[in-house]
C-alpha positions in Angstrom: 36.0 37.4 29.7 38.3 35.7 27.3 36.9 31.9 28.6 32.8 33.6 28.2 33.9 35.0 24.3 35.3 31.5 23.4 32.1 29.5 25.1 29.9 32.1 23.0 32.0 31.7 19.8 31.7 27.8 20.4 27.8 27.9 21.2 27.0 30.2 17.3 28.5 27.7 15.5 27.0 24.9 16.6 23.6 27.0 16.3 25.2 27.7 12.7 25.6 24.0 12.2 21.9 23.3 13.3 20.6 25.3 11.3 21.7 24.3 8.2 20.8 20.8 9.4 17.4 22.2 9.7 17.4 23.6 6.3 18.8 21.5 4.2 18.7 17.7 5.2 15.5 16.1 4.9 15.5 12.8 6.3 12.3 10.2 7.5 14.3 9.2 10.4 13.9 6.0 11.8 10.3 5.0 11.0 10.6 2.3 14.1 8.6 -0.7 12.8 6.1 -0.8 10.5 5.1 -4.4 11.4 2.2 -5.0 9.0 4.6 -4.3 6.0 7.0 -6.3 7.3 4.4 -8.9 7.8 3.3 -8.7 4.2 7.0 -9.1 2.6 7.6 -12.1 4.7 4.4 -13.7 3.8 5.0 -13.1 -0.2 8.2 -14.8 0.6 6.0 -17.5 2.1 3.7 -17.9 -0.8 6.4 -18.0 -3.6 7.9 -20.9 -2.4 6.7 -24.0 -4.5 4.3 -25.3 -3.5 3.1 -22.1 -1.7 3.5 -22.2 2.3 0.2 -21.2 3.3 0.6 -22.4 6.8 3.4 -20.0 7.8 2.3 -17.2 5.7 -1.0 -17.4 7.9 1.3 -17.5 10.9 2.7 -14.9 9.8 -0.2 -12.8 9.0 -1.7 -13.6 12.4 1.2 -11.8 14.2 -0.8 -8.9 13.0 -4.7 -9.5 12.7 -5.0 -8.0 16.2 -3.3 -4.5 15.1 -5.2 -4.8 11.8 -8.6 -5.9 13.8 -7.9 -2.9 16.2 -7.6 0.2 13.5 -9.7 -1.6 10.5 -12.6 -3.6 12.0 -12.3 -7.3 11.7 -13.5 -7.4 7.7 -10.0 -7.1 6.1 -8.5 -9.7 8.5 -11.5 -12.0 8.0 -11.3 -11.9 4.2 -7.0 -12.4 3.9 -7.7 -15.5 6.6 -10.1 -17.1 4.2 -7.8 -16.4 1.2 -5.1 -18.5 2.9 -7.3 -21.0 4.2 -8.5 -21.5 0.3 -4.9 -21.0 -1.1 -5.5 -19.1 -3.2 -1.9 -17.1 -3.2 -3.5 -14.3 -5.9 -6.0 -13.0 -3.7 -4.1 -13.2 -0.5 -1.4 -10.7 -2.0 -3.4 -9.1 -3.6 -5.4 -7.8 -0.8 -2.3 -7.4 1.9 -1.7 -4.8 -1.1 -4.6 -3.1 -0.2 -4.2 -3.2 3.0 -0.9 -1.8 3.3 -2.5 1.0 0.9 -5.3 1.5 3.3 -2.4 1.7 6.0 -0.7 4.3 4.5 -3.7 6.2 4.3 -4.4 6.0 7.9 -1.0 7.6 8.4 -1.1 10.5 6.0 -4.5 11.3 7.5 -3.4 10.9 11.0 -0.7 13.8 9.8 -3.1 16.2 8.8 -5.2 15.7 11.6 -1.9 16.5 13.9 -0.3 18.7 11.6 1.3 20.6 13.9 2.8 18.1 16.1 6.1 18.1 14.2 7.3 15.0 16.1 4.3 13.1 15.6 3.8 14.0 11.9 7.3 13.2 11.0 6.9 9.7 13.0 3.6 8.9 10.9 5.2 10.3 7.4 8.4 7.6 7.9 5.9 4.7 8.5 3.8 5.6 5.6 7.2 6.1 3.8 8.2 2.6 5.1 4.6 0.7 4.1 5.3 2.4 0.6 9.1 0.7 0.5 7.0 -2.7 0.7 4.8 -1.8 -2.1 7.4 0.0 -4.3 8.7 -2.5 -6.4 5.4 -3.8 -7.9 4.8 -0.2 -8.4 8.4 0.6 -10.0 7.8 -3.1 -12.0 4.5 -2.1 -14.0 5.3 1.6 -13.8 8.5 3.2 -12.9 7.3 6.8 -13.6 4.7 6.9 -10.8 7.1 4.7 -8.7 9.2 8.0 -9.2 6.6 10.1 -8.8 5.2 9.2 -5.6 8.3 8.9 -4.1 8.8 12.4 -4.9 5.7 13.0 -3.5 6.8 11.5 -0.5 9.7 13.9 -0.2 7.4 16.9 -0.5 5.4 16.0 1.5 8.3 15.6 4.5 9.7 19.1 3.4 5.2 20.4 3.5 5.8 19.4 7.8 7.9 22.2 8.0 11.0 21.9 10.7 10.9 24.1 14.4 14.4 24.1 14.3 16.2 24.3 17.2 15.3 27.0 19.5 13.7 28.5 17.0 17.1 28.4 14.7 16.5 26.8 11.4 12.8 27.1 11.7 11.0 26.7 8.7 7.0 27.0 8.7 4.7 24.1 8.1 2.4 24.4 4.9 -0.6 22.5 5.6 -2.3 23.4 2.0 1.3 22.2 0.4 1.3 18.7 2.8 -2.8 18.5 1.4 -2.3 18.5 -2.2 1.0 15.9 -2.0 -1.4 13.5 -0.1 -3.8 13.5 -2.5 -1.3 12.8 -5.1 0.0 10.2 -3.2 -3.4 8.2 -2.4 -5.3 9.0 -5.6 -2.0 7.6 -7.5 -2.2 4.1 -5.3 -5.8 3.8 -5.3 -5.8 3.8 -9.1 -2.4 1.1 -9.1 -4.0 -0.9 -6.6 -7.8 -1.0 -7.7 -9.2 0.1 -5.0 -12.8 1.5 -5.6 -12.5 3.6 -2.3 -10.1 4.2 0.6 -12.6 4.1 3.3 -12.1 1.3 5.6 -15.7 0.0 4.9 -15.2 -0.4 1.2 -12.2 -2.7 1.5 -14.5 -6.1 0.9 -16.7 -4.2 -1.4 -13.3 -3.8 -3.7 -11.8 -7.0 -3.1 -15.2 -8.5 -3.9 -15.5 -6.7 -7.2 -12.1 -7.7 -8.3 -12.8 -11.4 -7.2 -16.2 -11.6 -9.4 -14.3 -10.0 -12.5 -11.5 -12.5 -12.2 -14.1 -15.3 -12.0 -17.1 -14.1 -13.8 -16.1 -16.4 -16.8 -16.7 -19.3 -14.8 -20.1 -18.7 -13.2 -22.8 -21.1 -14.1 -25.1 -18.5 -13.5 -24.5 -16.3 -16.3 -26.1 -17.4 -19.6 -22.9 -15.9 -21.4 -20.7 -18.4 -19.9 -22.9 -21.1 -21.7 -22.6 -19.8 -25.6 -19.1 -21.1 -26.1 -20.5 -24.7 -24.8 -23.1 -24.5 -26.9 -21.7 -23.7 -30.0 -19.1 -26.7 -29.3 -21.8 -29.4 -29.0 -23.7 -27.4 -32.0 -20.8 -28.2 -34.3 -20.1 -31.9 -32.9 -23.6 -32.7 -33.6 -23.1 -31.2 -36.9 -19.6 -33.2 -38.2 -21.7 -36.5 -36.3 -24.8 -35.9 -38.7 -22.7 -35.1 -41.4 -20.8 -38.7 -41.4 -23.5 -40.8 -40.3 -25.1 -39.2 -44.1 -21.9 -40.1 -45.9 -21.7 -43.4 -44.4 -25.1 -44.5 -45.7 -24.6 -42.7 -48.8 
């Protein structure tokens, strides 16, 4: 009887200590991989090198096209490729940014669709946590108070899962509208940063596109804008050229 009181006294307070486990420490646990974010800080390492190493950051990038191909359709692979193969370094980063935004996207939507598949949400949360880590410190360079503030987000959002405890001891109930409203924060907040006109899948070229043309819209031969500066250049040389050729014969 003494040996069964002892076993049950040792048994409560490791059930004590879970609990408060349960409660209290948040943690992503180990998000695993999150290869296309680790894909994308290898490659910037790649294309900051001088001159930029396109060739390995396509390697690189490759690694990944068939995951990206697989969960995205082929037009966000298609258009990065052809960045790299026209080095231009700008655009490639740029759009493995809104990639790995789209990404994380993917996995807080995956959440809500699972919600209550505790393991699985918590699994999806850390990689979308993990894609985020890649993106952070161009977030946290132009703007440290959203940095902060979807980080924080982040952690809500992980405490919005809820926790089953363990056998039921240090339970603590998922809130699905709570998990709802911190994704939204979290998206809305890295579609604006990143400029992307929509988070849908399909739109990814539209954006990229868009942001291309207002980067080189200066430059199109096409538009009769891009001709008035020319213009008024040869205007006034004509003008000084008249002007001497009178004094000269004056």
């Amino acid at each position: 009887m003494k040996k069964f009181s002892v076993l049950f006294f040792i048994i409560a307070i490791l059930l004590n200590s879970f609990s408060i486990t349960g409660v209290h420490a948040y943690s992503y646990g180990d998000p695993n991989e999150e290869k296309i974010a680790d894909v994308y800080k290898e490659m910037v390492v790649k294309l900051d090198e001088n001159p930029p190493n396109f060739t390995s950051a396509k390697k690189l990038f490759e690694t990944v096209k068939e995951e990206i191909d697989m969960h995205m359709g082929p037009e966000p692979a298609k258009l990065i490729i052809g960045n790299l193969d026209a080095k231009d370094k700008e655009a490639a980063i740029s759009n493995m940014e809104k990639l790995l935004v789209l990404n994380i996207a993917r996995r807080l939507e995956s959440i809500e669709s699972n919600f209550k598949e505790y393991d699985t949400t918590k699994r999806l949360l850390a990689k979308g946590f993990a894609t985020y880590e890649a993106l952070s410190p161009k977030v946290e360079a132009e703007n440290p108070e959203n940095d902060k503030k979807i980080r924080e987000d982040f952690d809500q959002s992980l405490e919005a899962l809820g926790n089953p405890g363990l056998f039921g001891v240090g339970k603590k109930e998922a809130n699905l509208d709570a998990f709802k409203e911190n994704k939204d924060e979290i998206l809305n907040s890295l579609k604006t940063e990143f400029k992307l006109k929509s988070l849908e899948v399909g739109h990814f070229s539209e954006s990229a596109a868009e942001q291309a043309a207002a980067k080189k819209d200066w430059t199109d031969p096409s538009n009769i804008r891009n001709w008035i500066p020319l213009v008024l250049i040869v205007a006034v040389l004509i003008a000084v050229i008249i002007f001497v050729i009178r004094r000269r014969r004056k």
